[in-house]
C-alpha positions as CSV (number, residue, x, y, z in Angstrom):
1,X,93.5,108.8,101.1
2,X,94.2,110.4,98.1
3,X,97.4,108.4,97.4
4,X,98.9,105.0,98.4
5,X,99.4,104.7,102.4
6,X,97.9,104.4,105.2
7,X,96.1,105.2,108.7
8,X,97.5,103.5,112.2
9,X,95.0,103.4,114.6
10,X,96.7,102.2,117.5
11,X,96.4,99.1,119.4
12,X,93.3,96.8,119.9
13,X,93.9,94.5,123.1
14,X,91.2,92.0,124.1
15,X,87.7,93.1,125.4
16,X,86.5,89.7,126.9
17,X,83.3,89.7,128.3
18,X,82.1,91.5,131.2
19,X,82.2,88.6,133.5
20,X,85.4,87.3,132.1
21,X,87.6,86.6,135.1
22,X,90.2,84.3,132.2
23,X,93.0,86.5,132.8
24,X,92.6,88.2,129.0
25,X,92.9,84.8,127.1
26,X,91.6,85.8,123.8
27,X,89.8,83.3,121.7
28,X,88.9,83.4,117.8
29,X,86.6,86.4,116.7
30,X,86.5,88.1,120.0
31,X,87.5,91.0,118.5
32,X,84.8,93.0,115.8
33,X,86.8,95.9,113.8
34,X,84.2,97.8,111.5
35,X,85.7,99.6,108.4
36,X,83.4,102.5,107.2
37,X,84.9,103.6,103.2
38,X,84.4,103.8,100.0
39,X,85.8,104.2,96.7
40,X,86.1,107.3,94.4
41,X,85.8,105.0,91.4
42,X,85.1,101.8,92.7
43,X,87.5,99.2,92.7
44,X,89.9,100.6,95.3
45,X,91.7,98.1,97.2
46,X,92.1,98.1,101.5
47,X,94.3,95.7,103.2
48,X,93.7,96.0,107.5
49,X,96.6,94.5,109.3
50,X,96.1,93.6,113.3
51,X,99.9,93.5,114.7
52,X,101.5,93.5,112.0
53,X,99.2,90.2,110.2
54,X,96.7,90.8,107.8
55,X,92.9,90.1,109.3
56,X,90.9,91.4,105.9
57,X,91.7,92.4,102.5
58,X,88.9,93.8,100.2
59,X,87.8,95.9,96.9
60,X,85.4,98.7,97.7
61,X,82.6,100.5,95.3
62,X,81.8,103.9,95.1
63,X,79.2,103.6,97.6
64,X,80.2,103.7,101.4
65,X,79.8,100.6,102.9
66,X,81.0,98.8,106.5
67,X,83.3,95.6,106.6
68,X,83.1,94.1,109.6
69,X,85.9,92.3,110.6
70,X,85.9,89.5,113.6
71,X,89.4,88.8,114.6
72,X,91.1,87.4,118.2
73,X,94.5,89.0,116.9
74,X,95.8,92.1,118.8
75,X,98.1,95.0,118.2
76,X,98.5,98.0,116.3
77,X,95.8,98.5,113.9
78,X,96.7,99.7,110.0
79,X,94.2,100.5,107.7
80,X,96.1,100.3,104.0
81,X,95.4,101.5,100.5
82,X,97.0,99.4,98.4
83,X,96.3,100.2,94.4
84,X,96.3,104.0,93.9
85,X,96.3,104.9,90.1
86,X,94.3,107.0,88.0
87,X,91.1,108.3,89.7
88,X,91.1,105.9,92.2
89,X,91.0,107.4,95.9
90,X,89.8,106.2,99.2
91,X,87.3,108.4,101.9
92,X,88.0,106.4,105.0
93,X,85.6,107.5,107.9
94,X,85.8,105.6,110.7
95,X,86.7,102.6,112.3
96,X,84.8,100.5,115.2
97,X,87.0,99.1,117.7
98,X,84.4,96.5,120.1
99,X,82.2,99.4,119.5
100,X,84.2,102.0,120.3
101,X,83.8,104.5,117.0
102,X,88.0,105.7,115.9
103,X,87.4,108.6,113.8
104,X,90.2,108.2,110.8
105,X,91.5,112.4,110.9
106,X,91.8,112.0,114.8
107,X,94.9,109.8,114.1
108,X,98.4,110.8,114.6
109,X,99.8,108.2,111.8
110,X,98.1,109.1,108.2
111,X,100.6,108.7,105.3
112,X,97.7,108.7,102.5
113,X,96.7,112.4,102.5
């Protein structure tokens, strides 16, 4: 993201577990979102919002790196970047959805290019 914005995913519901018959009742961290990024000059700023409420908010380096994110919240998923200035951009590859791998240029919502 080479400015202030950001990517919409699209909605995580609950996984459960394979032998879950609970009817989708969703308890804390049953939900793993991975964030793949980095920084162009270290010190960029994501925010990732589940549903509208905000499940992590982090600084990343220059190096790509994975956050990894355990959450029982559901919705609409938003990866923000929240301090553009100067030389500071954002390479956002991928998301992990319960292992499910969301590549970030095969979304339709991007308002950080």
């Amino acid at each position: 993201m080479h400015c202030g914005g950001g990517i919409g995913f699209g909605d995580i519901t609950y996984h459960g577990d394979a032998g879950d018959s609970s009817g989708g009742d969703t308890v804390s961290g049953d939900n793993t979102i991975v964030v793949r990024a980095r920084g162009t000059a270290g010190g960029e700023n994501l925010r990732v919002t589940v549903g509208g409420n905000e499940v992590a908010n982090y600084t990343l380096n220059s190096s790509f790196s994975n956050q990894t994110i355990y959450t029982s919240a559901t919705g609409g998923i938003n990866v923000e970047f929240t301090n553009d200035g100067g030389n500071r951009d954002v390479q956002l590859d991928y998301i992990e959805v319960n292992g499910a791998i969301w590549q970030a240029e095969d979304q339709t919502t991007n308002t950080g290019v």
